[in-house]
PDB file of the backbone (N, CA, C, O) and the ligand in Angstrom, with CONECT records:
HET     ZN  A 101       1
ATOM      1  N   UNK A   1      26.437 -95.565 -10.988  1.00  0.00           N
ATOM      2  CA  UNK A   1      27.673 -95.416 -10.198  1.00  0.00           C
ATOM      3  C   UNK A   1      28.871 -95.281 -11.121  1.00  0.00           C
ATOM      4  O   UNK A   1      29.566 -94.265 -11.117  1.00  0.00           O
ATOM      5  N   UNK A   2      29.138 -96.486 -12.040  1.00  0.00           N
ATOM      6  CA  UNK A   2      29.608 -95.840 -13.081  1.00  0.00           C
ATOM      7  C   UNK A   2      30.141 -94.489 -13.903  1.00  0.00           C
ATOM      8  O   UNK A   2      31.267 -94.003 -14.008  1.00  0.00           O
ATOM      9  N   UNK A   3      29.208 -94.204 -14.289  1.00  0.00           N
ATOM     10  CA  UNK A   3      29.125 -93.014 -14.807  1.00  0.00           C
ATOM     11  C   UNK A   3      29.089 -91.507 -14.104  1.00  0.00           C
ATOM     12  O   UNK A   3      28.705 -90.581 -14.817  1.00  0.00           O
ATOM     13  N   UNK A   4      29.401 -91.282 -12.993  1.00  0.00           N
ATOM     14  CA  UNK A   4      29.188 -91.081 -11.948  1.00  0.00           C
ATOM     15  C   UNK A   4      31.015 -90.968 -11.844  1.00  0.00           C
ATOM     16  O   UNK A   4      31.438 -89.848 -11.554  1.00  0.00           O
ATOM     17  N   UNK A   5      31.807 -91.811 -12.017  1.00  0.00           N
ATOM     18  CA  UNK A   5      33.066 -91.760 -11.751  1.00  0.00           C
ATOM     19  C   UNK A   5      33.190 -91.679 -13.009  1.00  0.00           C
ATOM     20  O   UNK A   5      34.129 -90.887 -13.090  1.00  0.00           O
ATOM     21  N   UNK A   6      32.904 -91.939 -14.055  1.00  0.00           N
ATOM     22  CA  UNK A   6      33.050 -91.600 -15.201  1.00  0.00           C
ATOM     23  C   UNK A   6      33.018 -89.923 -15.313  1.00  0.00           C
ATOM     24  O   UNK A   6      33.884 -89.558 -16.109  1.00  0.00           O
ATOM     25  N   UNK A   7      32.448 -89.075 -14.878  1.00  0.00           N
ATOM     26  CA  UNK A   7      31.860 -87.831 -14.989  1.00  0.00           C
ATOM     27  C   UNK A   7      33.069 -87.199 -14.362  1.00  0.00           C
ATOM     28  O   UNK A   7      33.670 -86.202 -14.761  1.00  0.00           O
ATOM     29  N   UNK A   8      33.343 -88.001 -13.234  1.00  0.00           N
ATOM     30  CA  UNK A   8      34.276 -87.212 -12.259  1.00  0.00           C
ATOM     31  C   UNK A   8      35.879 -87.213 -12.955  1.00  0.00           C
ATOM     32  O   UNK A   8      36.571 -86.238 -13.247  1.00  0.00           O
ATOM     33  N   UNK A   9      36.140 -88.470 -13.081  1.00  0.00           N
ATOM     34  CA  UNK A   9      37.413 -88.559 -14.349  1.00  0.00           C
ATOM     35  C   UNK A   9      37.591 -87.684 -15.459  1.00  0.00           C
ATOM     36  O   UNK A   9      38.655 -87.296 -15.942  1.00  0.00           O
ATOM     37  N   UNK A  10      36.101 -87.345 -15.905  1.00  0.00           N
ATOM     38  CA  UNK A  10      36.239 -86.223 -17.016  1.00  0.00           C
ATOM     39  C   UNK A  10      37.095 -84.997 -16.717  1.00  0.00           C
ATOM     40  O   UNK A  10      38.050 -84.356 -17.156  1.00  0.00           O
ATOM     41  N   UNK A  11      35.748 -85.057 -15.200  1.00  0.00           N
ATOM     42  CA  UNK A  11      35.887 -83.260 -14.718  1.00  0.00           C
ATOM     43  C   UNK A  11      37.767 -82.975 -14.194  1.00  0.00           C
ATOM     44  O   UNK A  11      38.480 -81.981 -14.063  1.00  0.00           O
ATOM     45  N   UNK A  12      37.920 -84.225 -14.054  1.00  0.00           N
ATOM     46  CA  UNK A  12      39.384 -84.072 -13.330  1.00  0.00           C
ATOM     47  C   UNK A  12      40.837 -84.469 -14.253  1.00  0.00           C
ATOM     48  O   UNK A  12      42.015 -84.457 -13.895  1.00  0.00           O
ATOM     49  N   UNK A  13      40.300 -84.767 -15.391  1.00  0.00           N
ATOM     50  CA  UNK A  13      41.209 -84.468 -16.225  1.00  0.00           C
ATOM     51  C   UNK A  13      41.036 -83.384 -17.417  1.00  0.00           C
ATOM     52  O   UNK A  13      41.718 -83.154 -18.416  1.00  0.00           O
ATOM     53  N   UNK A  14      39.918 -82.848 -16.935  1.00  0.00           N
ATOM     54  CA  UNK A  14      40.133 -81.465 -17.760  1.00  0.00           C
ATOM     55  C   UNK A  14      40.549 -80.466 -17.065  1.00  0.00           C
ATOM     56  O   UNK A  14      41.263 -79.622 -17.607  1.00  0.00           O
ATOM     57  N   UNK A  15      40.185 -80.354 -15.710  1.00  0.00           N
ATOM     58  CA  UNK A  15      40.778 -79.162 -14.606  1.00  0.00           C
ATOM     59  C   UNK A  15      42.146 -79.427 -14.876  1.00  0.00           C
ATOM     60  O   UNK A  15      42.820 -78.399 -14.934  1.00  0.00           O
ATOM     61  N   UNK A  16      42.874 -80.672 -15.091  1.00  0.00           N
ATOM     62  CA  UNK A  16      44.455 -80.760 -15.113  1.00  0.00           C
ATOM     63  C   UNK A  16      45.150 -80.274 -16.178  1.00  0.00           C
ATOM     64  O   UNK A  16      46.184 -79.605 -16.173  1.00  0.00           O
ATOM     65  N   UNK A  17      44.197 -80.847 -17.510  1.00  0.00           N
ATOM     66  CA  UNK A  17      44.534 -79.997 -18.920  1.00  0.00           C
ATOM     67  C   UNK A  17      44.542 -78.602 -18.442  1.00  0.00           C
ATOM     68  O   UNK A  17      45.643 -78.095 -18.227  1.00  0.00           O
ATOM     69  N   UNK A  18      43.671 -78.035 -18.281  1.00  0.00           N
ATOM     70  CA  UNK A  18      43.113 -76.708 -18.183  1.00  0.00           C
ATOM     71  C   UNK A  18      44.765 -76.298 -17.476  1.00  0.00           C
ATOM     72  O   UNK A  18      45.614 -75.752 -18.180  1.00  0.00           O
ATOM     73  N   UNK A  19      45.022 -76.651 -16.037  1.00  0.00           N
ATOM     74  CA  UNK A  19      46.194 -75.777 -15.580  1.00  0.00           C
ATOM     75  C   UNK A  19      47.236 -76.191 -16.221  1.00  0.00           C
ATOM     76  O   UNK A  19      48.146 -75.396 -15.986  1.00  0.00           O
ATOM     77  N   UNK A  20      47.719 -77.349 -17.184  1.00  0.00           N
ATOM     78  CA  UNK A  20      48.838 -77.449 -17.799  1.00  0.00           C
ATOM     79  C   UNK A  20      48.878 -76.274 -18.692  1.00  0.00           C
ATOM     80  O   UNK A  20      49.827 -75.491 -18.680  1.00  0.00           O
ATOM     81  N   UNK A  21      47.871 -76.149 -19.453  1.00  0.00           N
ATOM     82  CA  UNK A  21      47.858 -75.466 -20.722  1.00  0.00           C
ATOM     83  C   UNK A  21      48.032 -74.077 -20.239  1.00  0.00           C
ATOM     84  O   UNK A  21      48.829 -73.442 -20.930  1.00  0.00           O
ATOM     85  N   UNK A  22      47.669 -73.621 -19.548  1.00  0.00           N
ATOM     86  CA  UNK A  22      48.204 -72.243 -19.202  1.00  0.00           C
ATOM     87  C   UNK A  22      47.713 -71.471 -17.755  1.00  0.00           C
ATOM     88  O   UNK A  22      46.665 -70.847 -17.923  1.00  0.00           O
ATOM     89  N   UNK A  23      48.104 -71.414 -16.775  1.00  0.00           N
ATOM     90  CA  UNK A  23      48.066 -71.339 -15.373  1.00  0.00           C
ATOM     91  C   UNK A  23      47.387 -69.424 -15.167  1.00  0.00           C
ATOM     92  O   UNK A  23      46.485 -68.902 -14.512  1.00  0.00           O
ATOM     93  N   UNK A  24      48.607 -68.853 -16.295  1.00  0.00           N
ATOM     94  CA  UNK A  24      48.447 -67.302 -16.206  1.00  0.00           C
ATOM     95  C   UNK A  24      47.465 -66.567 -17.204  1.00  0.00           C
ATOM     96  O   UNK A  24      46.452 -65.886 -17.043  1.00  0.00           O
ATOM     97  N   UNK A  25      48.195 -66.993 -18.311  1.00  0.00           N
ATOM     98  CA  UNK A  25      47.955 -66.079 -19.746  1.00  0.00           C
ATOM     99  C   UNK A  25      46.402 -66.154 -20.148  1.00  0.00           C
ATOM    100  O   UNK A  25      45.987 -67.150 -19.557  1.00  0.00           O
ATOM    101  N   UNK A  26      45.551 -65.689 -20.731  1.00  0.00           N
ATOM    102  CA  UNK A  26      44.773 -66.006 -21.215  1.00  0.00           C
ATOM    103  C   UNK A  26      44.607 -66.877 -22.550  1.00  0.00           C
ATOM    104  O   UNK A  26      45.471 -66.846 -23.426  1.00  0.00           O
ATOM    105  N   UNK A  27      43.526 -67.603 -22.650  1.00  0.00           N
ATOM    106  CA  UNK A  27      43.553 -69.137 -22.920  1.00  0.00           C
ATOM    107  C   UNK A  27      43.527 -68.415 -24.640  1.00  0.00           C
ATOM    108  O   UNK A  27      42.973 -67.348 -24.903  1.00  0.00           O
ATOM    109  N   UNK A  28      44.110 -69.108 -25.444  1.00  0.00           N
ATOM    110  CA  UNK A  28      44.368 -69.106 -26.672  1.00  0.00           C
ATOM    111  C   UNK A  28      44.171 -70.736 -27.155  1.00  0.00           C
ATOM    112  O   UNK A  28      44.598 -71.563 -26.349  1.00  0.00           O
ATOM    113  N   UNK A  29      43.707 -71.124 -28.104  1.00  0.00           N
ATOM    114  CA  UNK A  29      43.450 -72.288 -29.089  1.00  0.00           C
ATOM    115  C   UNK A  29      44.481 -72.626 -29.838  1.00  0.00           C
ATOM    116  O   UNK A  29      44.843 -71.837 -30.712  1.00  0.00           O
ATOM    117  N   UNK A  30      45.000 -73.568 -29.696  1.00  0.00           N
ATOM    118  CA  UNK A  30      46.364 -73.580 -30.626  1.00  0.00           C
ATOM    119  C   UNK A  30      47.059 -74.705 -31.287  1.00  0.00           C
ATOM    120  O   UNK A  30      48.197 -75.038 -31.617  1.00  0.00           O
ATOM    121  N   UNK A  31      44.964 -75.443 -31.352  1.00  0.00           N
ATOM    122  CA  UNK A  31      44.804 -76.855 -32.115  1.00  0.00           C
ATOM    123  C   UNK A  31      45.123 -76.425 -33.709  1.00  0.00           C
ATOM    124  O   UNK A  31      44.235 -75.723 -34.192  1.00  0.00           O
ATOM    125  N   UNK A  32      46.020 -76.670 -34.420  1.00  0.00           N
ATOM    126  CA  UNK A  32      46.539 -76.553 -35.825  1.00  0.00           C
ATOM    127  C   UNK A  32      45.431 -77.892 -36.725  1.00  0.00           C
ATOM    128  O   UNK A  32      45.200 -77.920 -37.934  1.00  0.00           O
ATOM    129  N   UNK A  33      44.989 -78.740 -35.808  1.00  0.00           N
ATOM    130  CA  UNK A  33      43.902 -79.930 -36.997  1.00  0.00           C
ATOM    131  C   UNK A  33      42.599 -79.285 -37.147  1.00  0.00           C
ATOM    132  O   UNK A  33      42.022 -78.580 -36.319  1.00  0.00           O
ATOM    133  N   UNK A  34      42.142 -79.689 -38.546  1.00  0.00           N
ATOM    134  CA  UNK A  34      41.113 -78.795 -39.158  1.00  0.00           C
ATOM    135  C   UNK A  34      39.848 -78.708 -38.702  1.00  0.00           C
ATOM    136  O   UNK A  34      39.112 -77.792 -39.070  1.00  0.00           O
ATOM    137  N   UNK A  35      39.552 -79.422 -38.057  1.00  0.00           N
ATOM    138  CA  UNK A  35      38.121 -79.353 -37.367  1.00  0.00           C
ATOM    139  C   UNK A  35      38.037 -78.865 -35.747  1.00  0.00           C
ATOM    140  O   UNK A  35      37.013 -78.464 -35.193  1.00  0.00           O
ATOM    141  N   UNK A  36      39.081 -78.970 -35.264  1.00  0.00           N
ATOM    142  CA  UNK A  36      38.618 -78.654 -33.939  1.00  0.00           C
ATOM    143  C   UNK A  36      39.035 -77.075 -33.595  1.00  0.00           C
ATOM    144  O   UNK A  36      38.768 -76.611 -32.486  1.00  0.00           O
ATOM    145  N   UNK A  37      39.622 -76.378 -34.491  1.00  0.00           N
ATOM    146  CA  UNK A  37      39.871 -75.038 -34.051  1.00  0.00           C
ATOM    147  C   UNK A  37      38.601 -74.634 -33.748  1.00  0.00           C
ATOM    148  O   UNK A  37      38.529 -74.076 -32.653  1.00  0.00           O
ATOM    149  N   UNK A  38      37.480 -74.740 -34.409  1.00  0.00           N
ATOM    150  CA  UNK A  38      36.347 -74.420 -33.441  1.00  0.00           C
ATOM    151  C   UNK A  38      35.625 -74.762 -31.974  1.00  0.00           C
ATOM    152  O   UNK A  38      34.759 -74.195 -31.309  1.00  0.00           O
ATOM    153  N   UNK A  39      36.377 -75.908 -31.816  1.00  0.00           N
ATOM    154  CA  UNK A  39      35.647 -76.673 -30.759  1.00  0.00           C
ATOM    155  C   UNK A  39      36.642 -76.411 -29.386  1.00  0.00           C
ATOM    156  O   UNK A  39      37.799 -76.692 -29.073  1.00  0.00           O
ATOM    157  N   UNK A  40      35.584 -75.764 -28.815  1.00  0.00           N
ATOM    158  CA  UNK A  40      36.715 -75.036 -27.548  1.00  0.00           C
ATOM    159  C   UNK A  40      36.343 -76.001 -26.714  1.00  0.00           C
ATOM    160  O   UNK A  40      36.436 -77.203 -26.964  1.00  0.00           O
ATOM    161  N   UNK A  41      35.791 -75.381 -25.415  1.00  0.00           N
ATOM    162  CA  UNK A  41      35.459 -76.469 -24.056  1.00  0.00           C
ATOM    163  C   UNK A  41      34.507 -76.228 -23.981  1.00  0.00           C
ATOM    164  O   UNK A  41      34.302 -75.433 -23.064  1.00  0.00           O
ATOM    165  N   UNK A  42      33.210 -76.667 -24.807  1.00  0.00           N
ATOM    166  CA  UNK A  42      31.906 -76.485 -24.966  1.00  0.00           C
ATOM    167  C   UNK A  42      31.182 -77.808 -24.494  1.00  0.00           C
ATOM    168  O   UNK A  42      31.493 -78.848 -25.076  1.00  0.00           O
ATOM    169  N   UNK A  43      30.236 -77.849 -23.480  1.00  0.00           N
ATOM    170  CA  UNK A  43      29.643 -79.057 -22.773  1.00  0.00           C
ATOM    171  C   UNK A  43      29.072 -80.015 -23.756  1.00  0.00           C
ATOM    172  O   UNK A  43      29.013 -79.291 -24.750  1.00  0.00           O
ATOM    173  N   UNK A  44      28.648 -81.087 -24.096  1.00  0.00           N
ATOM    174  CA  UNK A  44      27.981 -81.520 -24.872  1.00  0.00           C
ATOM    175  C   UNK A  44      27.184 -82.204 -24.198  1.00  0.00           C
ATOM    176  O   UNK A  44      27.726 -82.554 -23.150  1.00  0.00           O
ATOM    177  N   UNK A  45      26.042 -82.603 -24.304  1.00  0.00           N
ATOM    178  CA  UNK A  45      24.935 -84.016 -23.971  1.00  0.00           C
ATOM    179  C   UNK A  45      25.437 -85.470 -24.567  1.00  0.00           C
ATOM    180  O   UNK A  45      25.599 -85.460 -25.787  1.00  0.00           O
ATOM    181  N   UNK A  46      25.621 -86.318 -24.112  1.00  0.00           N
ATOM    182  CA  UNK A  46      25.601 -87.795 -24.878  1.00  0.00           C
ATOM    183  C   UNK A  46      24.373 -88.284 -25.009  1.00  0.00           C
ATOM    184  O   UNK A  46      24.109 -89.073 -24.101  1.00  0.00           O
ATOM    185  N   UNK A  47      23.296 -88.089 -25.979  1.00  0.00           N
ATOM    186  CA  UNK A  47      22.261 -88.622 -26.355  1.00  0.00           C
ATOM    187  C   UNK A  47      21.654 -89.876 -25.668  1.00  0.00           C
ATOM    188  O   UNK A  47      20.565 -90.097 -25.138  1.00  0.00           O
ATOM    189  N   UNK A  48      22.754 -90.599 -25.876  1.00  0.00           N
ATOM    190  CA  UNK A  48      22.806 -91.975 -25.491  1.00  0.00           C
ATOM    191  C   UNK A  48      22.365 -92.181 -24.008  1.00  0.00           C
ATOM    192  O   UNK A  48      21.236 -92.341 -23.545  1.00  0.00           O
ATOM    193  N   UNK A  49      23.686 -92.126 -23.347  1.00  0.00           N
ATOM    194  CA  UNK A  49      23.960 -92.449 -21.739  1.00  0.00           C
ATOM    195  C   UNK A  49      23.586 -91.248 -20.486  1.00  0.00           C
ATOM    196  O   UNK A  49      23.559 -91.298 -19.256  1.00  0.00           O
ATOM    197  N   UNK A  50      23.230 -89.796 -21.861  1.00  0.00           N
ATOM    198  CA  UNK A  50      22.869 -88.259 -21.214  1.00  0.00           C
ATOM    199  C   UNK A  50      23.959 -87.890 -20.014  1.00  0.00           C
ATOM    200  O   UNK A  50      23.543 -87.652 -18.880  1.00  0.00           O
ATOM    201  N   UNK A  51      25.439 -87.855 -20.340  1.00  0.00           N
ATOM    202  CA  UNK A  51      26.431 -87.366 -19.659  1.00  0.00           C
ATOM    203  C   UNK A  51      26.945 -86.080 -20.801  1.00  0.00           C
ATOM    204  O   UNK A  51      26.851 -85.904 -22.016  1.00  0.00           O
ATOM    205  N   UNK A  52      27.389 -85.511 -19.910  1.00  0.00           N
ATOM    206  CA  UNK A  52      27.931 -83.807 -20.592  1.00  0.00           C
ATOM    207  C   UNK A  52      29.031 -84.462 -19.792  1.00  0.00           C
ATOM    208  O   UNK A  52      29.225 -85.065 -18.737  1.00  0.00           O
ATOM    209  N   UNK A  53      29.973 -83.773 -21.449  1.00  0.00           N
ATOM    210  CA  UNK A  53      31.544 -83.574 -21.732  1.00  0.00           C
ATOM    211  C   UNK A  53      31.891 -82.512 -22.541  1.00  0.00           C
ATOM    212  O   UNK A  53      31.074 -81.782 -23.101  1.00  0.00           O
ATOM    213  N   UNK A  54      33.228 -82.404 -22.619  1.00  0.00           N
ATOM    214  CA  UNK A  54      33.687 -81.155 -23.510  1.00  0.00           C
ATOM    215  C   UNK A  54      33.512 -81.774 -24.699  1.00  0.00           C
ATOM    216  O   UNK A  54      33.869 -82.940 -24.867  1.00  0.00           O
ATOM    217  N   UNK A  55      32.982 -81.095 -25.578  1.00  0.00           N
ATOM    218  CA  UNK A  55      33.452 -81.380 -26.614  1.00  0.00           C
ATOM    219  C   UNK A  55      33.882 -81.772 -27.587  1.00  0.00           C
ATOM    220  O   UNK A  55      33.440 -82.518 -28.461  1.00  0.00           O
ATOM    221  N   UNK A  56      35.637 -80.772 -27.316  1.00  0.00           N
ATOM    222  CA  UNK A  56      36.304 -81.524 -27.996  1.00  0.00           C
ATOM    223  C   UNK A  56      37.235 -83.171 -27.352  1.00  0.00           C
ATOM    224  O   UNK A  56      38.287 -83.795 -27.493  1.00  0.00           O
ATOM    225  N   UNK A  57      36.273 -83.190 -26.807  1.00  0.00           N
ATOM    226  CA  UNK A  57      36.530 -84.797 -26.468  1.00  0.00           C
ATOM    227  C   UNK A  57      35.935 -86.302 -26.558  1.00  0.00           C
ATOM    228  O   UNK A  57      36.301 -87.446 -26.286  1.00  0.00           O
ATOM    229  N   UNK A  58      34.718 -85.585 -27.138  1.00  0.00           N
ATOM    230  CA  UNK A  58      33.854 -86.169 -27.499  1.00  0.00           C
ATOM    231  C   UNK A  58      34.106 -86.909 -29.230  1.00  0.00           C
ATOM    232  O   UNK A  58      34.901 -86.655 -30.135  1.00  0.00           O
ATOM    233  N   UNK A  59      33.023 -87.869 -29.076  1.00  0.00           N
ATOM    234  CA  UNK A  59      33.080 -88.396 -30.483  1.00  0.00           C
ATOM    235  C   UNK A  59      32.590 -88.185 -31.624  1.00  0.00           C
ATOM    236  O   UNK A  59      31.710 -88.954 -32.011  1.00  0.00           O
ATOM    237  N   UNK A  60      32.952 -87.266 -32.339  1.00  0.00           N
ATOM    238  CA  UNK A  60      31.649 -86.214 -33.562  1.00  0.00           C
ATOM    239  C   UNK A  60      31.811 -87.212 -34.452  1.00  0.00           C
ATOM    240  O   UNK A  60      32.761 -87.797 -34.973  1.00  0.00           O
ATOM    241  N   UNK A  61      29.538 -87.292 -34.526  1.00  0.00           N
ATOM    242  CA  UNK A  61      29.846 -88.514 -35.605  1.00  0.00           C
ATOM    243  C   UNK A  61      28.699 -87.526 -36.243  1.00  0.00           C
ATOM    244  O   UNK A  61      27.989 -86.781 -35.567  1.00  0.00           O
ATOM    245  N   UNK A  62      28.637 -87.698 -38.102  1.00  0.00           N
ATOM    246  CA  UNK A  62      27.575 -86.582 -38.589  1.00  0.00           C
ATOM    247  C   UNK A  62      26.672 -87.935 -39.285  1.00  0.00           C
ATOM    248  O   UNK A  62      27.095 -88.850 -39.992  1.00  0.00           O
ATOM    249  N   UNK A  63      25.239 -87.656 -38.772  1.00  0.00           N
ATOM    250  CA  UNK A  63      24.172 -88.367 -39.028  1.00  0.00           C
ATOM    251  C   UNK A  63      23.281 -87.727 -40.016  1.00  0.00           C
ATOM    252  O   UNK A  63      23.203 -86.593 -39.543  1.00  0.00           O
ATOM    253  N   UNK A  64      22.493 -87.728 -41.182  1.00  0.00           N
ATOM    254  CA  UNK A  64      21.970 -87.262 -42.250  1.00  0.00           C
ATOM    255  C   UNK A  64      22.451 -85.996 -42.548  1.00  0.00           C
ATOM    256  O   UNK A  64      21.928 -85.493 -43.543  1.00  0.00           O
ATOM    257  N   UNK A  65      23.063 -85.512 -42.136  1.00  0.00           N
ATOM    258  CA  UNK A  65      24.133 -83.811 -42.214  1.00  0.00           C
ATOM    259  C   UNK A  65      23.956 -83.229 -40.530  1.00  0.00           C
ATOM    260  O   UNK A  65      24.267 -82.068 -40.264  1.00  0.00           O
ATOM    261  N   UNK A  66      23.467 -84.104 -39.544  1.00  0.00           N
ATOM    262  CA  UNK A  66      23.441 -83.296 -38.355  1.00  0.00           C
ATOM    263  C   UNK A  66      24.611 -84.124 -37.475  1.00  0.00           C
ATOM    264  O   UNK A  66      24.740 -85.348 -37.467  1.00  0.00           O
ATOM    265  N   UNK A  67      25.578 -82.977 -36.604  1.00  0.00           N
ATOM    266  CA  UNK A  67      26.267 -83.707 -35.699  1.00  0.00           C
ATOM    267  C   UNK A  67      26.124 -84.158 -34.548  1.00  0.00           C
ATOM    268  O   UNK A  67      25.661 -83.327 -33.768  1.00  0.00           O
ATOM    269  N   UNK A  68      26.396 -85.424 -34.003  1.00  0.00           N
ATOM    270  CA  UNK A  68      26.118 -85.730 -32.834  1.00  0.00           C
ATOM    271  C   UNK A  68      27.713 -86.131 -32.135  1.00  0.00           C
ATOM    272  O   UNK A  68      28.770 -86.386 -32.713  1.00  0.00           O
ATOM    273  N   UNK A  69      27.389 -86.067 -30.667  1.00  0.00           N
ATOM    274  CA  UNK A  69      28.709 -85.955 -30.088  1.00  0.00           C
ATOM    275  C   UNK A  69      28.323 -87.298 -28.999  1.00  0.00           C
ATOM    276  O   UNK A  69      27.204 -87.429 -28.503  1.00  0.00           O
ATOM    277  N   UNK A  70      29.362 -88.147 -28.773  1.00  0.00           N
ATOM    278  CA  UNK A  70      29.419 -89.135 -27.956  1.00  0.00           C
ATOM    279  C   UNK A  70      30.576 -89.273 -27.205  1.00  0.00           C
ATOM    280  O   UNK A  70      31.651 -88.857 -27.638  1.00  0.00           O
ATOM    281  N   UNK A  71      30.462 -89.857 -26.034  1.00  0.00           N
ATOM    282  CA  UNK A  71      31.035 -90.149 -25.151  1.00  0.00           C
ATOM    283  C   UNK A  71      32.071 -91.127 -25.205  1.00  0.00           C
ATOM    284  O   UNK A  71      32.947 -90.869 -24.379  1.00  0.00           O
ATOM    285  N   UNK A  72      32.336 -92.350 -26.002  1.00  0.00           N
ATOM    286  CA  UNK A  72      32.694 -93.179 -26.287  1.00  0.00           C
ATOM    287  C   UNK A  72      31.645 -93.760 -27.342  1.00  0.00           C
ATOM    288  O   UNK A  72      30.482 -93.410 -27.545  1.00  0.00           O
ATOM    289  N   UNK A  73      32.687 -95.109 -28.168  1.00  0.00           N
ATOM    290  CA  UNK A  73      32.562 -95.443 -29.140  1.00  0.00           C
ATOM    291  C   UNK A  73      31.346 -96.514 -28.769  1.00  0.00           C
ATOM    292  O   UNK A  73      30.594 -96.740 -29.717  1.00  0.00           O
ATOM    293  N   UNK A  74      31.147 -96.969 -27.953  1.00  0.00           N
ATOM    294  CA  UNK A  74      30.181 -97.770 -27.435  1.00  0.00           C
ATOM    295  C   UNK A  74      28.422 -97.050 -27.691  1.00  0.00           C
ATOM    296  O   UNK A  74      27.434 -97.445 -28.309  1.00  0.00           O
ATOM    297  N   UNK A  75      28.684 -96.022 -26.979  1.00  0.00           N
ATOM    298  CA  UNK A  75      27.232 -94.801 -26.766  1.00  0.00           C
ATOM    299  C   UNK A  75      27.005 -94.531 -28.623  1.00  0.00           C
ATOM    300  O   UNK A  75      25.906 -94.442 -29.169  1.00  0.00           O
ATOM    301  N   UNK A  76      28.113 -94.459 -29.197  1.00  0.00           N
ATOM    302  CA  UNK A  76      27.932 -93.798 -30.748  1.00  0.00           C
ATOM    303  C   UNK A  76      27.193 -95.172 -31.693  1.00  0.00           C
ATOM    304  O   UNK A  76      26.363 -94.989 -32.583  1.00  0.00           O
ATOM    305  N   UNK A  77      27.754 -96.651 -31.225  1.00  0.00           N
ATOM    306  CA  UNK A  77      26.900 -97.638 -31.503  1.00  0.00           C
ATOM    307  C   UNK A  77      26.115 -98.086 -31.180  1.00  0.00           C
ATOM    308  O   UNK A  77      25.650 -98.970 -31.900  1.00  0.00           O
ATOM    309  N   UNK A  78      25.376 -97.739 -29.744  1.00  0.00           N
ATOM    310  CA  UNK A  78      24.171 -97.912 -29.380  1.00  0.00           C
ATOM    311  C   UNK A  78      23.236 -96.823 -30.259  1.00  0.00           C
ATOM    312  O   UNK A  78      22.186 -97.315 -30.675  1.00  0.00           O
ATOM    313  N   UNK A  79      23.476 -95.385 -30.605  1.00  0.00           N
ATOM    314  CA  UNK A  79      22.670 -94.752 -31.240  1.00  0.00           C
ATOM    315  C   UNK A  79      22.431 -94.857 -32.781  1.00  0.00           C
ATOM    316  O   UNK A  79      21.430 -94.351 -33.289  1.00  0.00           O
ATOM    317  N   UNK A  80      23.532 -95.639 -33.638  1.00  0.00           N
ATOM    318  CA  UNK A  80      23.732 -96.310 -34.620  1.00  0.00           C
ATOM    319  C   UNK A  80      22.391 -97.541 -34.839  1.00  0.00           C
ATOM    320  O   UNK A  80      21.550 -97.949 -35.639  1.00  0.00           O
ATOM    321  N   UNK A  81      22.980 -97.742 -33.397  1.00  0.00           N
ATOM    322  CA  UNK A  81      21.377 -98.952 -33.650  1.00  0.00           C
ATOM    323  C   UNK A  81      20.138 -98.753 -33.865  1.00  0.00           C
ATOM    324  O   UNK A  81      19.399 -99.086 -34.792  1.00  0.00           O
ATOM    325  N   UNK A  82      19.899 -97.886 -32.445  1.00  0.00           N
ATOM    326  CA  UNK A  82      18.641 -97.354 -32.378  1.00  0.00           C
ATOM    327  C   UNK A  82      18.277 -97.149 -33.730  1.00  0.00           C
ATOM    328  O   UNK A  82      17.222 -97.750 -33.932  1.00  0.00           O
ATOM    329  N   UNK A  83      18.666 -96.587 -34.715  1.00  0.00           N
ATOM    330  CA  UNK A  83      18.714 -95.584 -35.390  1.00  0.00           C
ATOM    331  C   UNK A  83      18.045 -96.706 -36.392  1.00  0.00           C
ATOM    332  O   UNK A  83      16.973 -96.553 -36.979  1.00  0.00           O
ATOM    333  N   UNK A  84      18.570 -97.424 -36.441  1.00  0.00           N
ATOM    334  CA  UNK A  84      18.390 -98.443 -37.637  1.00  0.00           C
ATOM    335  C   UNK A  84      17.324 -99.224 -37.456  1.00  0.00           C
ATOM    336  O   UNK A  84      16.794 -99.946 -38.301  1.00  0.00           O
ATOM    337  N   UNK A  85      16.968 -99.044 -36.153  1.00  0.00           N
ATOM    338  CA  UNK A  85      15.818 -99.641 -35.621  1.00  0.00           C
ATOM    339  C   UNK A  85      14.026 -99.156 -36.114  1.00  0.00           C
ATOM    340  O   UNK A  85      13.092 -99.713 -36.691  1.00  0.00           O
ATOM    341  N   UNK A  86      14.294 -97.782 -35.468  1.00  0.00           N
ATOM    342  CA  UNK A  86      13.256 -97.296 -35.393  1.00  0.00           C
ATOM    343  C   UNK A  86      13.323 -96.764 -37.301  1.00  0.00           C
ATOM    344  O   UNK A  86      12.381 -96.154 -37.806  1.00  0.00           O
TER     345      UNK A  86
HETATM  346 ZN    ZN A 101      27.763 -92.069 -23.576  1.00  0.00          ZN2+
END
C-alpha cells in the first residue's frame, strides 16, 4: 500500500515537473551538472523494493564498475547488505 502511493507521488510529481518545464516547446535538457546531462526521464527498476522511477531521480550508486539506481537511500542499503551477505 505503501509503495503504491509511493509510485503515485512519483508519477504526480513528475507530470508537474514535466508541465512546469515546458508546456509548448519541445523538451530540451538543460541540466549544466556533469553526470546527468545524460539521464533524461528514463524508467528505472529498484532492485530492491522493484518500483520504476525516472531516473534521474533515482539514487546512482556504482557497484564493482556496474550502476545501480535506487529509490531511496534505505533500498541502496538494503542492497549494500545483501551484497555483503551473500
Ligand atoms: Zn526502493
Amino acid at each position: 500500500m505503501k509503495l503504491l502511493l509511493f509510485i503515485l507521488a512519483v508519477y504526480v510529481g513528475y507530470r508537474i515537473l514535466r508541465s512546469w518545464l515546458d508546456p509548448s516547446s519541445p523538451r530540451k535538457t538543460r541540466y549544466s551538472g556533469s553526470d546527468h546531462r545524460q539521464i533524461d526521464d528514463v524508467m528505472v527498476k529498484d532492485p530492491v523494493c522493484e518500483v520504476y522511477f525516472p531516473k534521474k531521480e533515482g539514487l546512482r550508486v556504482r557497484v564493482d564498475g556496474e550502476e545501480h539506481y535506487f529509490c531511496s537511500t534505505a533500498c541502496r542499503d538494503k542492497f549494500l547488505e545483501n551484497r555483503k551477505d551473500s
